[in-house]
C-alpha angles and dihedrals in degrees: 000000000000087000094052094046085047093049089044103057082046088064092051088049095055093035096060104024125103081196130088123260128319110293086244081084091058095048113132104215114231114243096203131099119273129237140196135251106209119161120172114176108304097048148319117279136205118215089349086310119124109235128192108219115211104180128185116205109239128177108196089190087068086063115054095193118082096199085062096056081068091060096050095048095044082056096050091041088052091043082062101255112133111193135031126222111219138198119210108198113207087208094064100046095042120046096178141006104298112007128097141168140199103170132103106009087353091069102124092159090060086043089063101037083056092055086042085055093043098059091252131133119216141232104202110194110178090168097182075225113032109168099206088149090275124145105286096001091285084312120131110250085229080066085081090065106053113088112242131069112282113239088026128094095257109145100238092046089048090049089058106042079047090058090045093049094044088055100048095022100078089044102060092040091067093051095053121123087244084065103041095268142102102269107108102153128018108208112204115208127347128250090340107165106113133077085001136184113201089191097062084042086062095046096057090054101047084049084046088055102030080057085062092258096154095156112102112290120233143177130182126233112199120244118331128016097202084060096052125091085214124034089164091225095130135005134040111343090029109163115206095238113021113200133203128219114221120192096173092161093057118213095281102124093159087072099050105152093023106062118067108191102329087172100054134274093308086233108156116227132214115257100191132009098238100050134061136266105271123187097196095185112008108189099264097156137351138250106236099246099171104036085260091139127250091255086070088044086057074052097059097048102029130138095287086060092032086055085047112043112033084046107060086035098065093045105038086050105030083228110182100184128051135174114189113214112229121022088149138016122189146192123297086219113181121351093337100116127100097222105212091067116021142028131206095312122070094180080136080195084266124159091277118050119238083258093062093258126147120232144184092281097052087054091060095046085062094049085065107023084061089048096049097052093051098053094037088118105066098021087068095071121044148123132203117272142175115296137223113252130238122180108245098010138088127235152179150179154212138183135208101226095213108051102013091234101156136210121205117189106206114196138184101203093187138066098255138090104252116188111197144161110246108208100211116159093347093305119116099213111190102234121197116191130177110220116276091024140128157201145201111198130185137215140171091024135148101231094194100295092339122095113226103199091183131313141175102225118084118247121237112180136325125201138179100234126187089336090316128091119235126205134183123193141174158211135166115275117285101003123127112267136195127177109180112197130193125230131157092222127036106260141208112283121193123172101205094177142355118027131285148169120231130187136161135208119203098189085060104018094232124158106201116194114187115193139140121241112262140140103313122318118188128213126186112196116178151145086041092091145011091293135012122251131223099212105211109198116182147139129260090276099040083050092056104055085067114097119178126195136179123252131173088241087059130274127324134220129204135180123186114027118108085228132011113200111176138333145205138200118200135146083352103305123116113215117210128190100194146143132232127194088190141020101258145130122307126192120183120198097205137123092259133107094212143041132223127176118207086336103312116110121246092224085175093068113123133167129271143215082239087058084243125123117243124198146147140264141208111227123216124309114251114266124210123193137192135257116241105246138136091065119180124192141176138174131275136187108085083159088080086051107106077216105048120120117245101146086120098055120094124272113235101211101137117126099195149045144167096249111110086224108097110215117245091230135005147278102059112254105179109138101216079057085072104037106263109119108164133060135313115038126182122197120195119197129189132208149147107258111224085195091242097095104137101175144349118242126209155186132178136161123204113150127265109319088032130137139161124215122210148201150178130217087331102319134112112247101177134264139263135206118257129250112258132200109326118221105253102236088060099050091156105049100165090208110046105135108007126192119170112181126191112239110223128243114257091011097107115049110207106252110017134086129297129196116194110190128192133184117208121202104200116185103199139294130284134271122252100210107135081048087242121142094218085071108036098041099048115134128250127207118027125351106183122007125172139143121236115236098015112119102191119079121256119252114208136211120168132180125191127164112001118199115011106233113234092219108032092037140210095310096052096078147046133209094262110134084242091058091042098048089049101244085133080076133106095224097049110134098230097161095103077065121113116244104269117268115211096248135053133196139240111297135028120335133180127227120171132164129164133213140188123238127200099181115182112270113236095043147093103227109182114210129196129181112228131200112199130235119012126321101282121239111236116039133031132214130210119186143196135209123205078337103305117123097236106169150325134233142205152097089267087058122044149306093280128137102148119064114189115228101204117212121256091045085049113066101232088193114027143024117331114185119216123207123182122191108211114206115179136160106216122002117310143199100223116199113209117227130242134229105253124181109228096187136333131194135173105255130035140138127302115255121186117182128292103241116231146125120319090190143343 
């Protein structure tokens, strides 16, 4: 029966493909070993190992530049996460029935295969719905089209979802950890837990496994299991591990720094009994619901929540396994956006800005994510206990049963600043905490060969370096710090820099070092157990200029750099890939007797007290870009033209359509109906006039940020905002986007032809996330359209995209003559333009330059285009560089003024053409943008250009 359903959905594939065969043919085997993916309530294990998953959402969709993927996976591998959690959208891989594509920047086999490089697992979620704020959920706008409810077992949306996983499926079998490869858990669905259909979730999962998926299948609830109809723990449609999805922090980004948890204690909670805590999307980040702006969004969910929440989470829960949502956001290039939530950034406010920049946060992430990695171990086992006390703050605990090592999570629940004495294992440790903070102590722990017996400073990392154990641990500045050790025989203490109390108790054998937290201090205590220990105090910030990174020579540490890649050690040097902002001092802990950066020795280093080499770097070359000048424009819009050809154009003559919502006039004049489904889209209708038309009378829907420009017999009639999501208990809503628009007196002649023409600026298609067709299937374009007066019918025509790229794909373009025409290209011939007026009229209007850029080699140099002052009302621009649909901007869509130009579409050293589409409702005074650096560091990844058209 599984084979049958998988051969099956080959056949539609084959059948209805323009494309070679399934990708499953072009599958390179993995030669390695394979290994096996176990879990039983405490954690997953690999090979019968317990292993602690710390995962970073990515959408590699939101980042149209392969080479770059490498760069975002290489930051969250060096934050400590160790595995990525990955969307695939089905939109953007199938424009249309039939076709896919996984080449250029839809290379998911090569996606994988670079996690796999990097040292990363992976979290595939193909969905087939996926939510993610994309265009339809992650649902092909075609979708709308085929009869049957989407996420049910209706045959023609079973067909469909069958035809999507035949085709990803394959692909993500051969990269699983039992083959060699990234792939540790496959989660089916997403938040499906409404309007459910356990026999479609089980289907998912027999074609998963009849694909040759063996890893541990998941699935994520949001956001509380206890509030779901389905947590498919149990039944028809069970998954293995089910996962919950906690947003504690809500979307109001307009409130950062006034709103503590709105949306509960963002503890995660277990789901089965005989499977781990997992926390499938934990709230890394928020979607800018109010046009606050996604630096507020950073706000929101900045460190003093990321200290909070994850913490007590992980203790509170005993989650072991963790995916933060977002680590990157991305850009909604193209036609990529759900309206209704989000604009051109997806910044989403995560760890790592749009333009590839670390932030606070990340910082704090690696503070734990490198925690979390060292004390794995033991951290992948444990039950609740009893906890220590403090007076005015909360606490709690867990133990590992096998060695003892304990966890104590310390909290301050208010606003103030509260000071106490913890009593833990018959020491009173002094104990400062900010309001809304916490931390997670440790006690009775193996720290490589040291005994940590309690302590109140966190603990970052520890690593055995060169026959000596290294730990670094932390406090906030200036608060009061003790770390007691354990030795059988009174050791060496040497205090190399700060200052700090020792004290030492031979009936216990405990070493007690008092300190406050400031700057770094350094300890040496040796002679006392089977290694000495470099004992590394600082503060939050001290703590995050250190980087570590494995070697086979052992583990590397690193202080100074503003990213550490990767690192080597061989014949005594230690090789370092690593980025600097600024020139500035670098010391390496490794067992090497020399240092080299990106392959250019360090001849400064030098050794220090702390047995560590110190050296200088150079930080990034200046970069100077050029000012946008030179601009051309002409006019668009010959569809408004009576005389304008459109013969070739369809025909929209249908009179009905799937959608619930009844349209306000026939014939149906839906565009997905038709075939256009991003985008720009003209209409074109035709009738005698009687020379009584007294007005035109109009409906559109086109999301949130929508509008629709009209005109008659060549002349401009005015514009109307767009319908946006209608509430689903009211699918036919007669009135969803009016425009009523005077005819003018003298402008029909009875008797002779007459041409309405209408430009619809649809923003993307709906979500499906409560699996319900009145959303889902809801039209896009115009929905009623008639002229009042007129006696004779309306006959229709309507043209959206034209030619799919081959590179850009089916969601770059719209259906505007310019797009159409190719002048978004970078090859374009636009000499025959006129130089560029300040103003442009109502309508579309074209604007391109081009400029050279000669970037420093060796360096990663971030660009981002700005437009000054805030978006304008009245006209929006979207703009293209080199071709690629890159933003949009105005004060309809968002709060947006800087538009990151990744590399790799951008020609870091060469011509690189601008075109900008004007589309304004009434004249306009357009500002043209300016080229901005948004960061720049020596290092860096390599980026070739991405290949694509040059013209039509």
């Amino acid at each position: 029966m599984k084979f049958s359903r998988v051969l099956l959905a080959l056949v539609l594939v084959m059948a209805g493909s323009g494309l070679a065969a399934s990708p499953a043919a072009a599958a390179t085997e993995h030669k390695v070993p394979k290994h096996k993916v176990t879990y039983d309530k405490y954690s997953l294990m690999l090979d019968g190992r317990r292993i602690l998953v710390q995962a970073a959402e990515f959408h590699y969709f939101r980042l149209p530049s392969p080479d770059l993927w490498r760069d975002i996976l290489e930051k969250e591998k060096a934050a400590g996460f160790n595995a990525i959690s990955l969307y695939f959208d089905w939109a953007f891989h199938s424009p249309k029935p039939g076709v896919y594509d996984f080449t250029g920047v839809r290379d998911v086999d090569r996606l994988l295969r670079m996690a796999d490089e990097v040292g990363l697992w992976t979290i595939v979620r193909p969905g087939p719905y996926i939510n993610a704020e994309t265009s339809g959920g992650g649902f092909p706008a075609w979708l709308k089209t085929v009869p049957g409810r989407a996420r049910s077992s209706a045959p023609g949306y079973t067909a469909a979802y069958r035809e999507w996983l035949a085709q990803i499926n394959p692909i993500i079998a051969e990269h699983q950890v039992t083959r060699g490869g990234s792939v540790l858990l496959y989660n089916v669905e997403n938040e499906y837990a409404v309007n459910t259909d356990a026999a479609y979730m089980q289907d998912l999962q027999d074609l998963a496994r009849a694909a040759g998926i063996d890893v541990p299948i998941t699935t994520n609830l949001c956001c509380d299991a206890a509030d779901w109809s389905s947590t498919w723990a149990s039944g028809l449609g069970a998954v293995q591990i089910p996962g919950v999805d906690d947003y504690p922090q809500s979307f109001d980004c307009t409130n950062a720094g006034k709103v503590w948890g709105p949306w509960g204690t963002g503890i995660t909670e277990r789901v089965r009994e005989d499977s781990p805590v997992y926390a499938a999307e934990y709230q890394g980040g928020a979607i800018d619901l109010n046009n606050a702006g996604y630096d507020k969004c950073r706000e929101l969910t900045g460190v003093d929540y990321t200290r909070y929440f994850p913490k007590s989470n992980l203790i509170l829960s005993g989650a072991t396994a963790l995916s933060y949502y977002m680590g990157y956001g991305g850009t909604n290039w193209g036609w990529l956006a759900q309206p209704n939530d989000v604009y051109t950034s997806y910044d989403y406010g995560a760890a790592i800005t749009e333009a590839r920049q670390l932030t606070d946060k990340y910082q704090e992430y690696k503070r734990q994510g490198y925690f979390l990695r060292a004390a794995a171990g033991s951290l992948t086992k444990t039950d609740v206990t009893t906890a220590p006390t403090a007076e005015g703050l909360n606490t709690a605990a867990r133990i590992n049963p096998d060695d003892q090592t304990q966890f104590v999570l310390v909290r301050n629940e208010g606003v103030d600043q509260v000071s106490s004495t913890l009593n833990w294992g018959g020491h009173a440790l002094p104990v400062t905490l900010p309001g809304h903070d916490a931390k997670v102590l440790v006690g009775g722990y193996r720290m490589g060969g040291q005994h940590l017996v309690t302590g109140t400073s966190e603990i970052m990392t520890h690593e055995t370096v060169a026959g000596r154990d290294i730990a670094l641990l932390y406090g906030r500045d200036g608060t009061a710090g003790t770390t007691i050790l354990r030795y059988p025989a009174r050791p060496r203490v040497t205090v190399l820099d700060g200052k700090v109390r020792t004290s030492y108790d031979p009936a216990t054998g405990d070493l007690r070092l008092d300190y406050t937290h400031q700057g770094l201090a350094r300890v040496l205590v040796s002679g006392g157990g089977p290694r000495p220990l470099l004992l590394l105090l600082g503060t939050d910030a001290t703590a995050a200029q250190f980087w570590r990174a494995d070697t086979a020579a052992g583990p590397v540490l690193v202080r100074g750099t503003d990213l550490l890649r990767s690192a080597t050690v061989s014949r005594g040097v230690a090789a370092l890939r690593a980025d600097t902002a600024a020139a500035g001092p670098v010391e390496v802990f490794a067992d090497a007797r020399a240092i080299s950066v990106n392959g250019s020795p360090v001849a400064t280093a030098r050794r220090t007290a702390s047995g560590s080499l110190l050296g200088s770097l150079p930080g990034p070359r200046a970069v100077h870009l050029p000012a946008l000048s030179g601009w051309r424009q002409h006019a668009e819009a010959p569809e408004a033209a009576p005389g304008f050809d459109d013969s070739r154009w369809t025909v929209a003559g249908k009179d009905t359509s799937l959608s619930l919502f009844q349209p306000v006039t026939l014939p149906v004049l839906f565009s997905d109906e038709y075939g256009f489904h991003t985008g720009s889209v003209w209409y074109r209708g035709r009738f005698t006039a009687s020379g009584g038309e007294t007005a035109v009378s109009l409906n559109a829907i086109t999301g949130k940020r929508g509008n629709y420009l009209v005109w008659l017999n060549g002349q401009y009639l005015g514009s109307a905002a767009g319908g946006v999501e209608l509430d689903s208990e009211e699918p036919r809503n007669p009135n969803p986007g009016p425009g009523r628009f005077t005819v003018p007196a003298g402008l029909l002649e009875a008797g002779k032809p007459a041409v309405l023409s209408v430009l619809v600026q649809n923003m993307g298609h709906n979500d499906d996330w409560t699996a319900d067709d009145n959303r889902f299937r809801q039209p896009r374009g115009l929905v009623g359209g008639l002229v009042e007066g007129a006696t004779a019918p309306i006959t229709w025509r309507i043209q959206g995209t034209g030619r799919i790229d081959p590179a850009r794909g089916g969601m770059n373009n719209g259906g505007l003559y310019g797009e159409r025409a190719g002048w978004s290209l970078p090859g374009f011939d636009d000499r025959a333009w006129a130089r560029a007026a300040a103003t442009v009229p109502a309508g579309v209007t074209w604007l391109r330059t081009g400029f050279r850029l000669d970037l420093p080699k060796g360096q990663d140099t971030s660009v981002a285009l700005r437009f000054d002052g805030p978006p304008p009302a009245g006209h929006r621009v979207i703009f293209y560089l080199n071709g690629w649909q890159l933003g949009q901007y105005g004060a309809d869509i968002g709060p947006q003024t800087d538009f990151v130009l990744p590399a790799g579409l951008l020609r870091e050293d060469g011509r690189n053409a601008l075109a900008m589409a004007v589309i304004a409702t009434g004249p306009a005074t357009v500002s043209t943008p300016r080229l901005v650096v948004v960061g720049s560091q020596r290092g860096g990844v390599p980026v070739r250009t991405v290949p694509a058209p040059e013209r039509l």
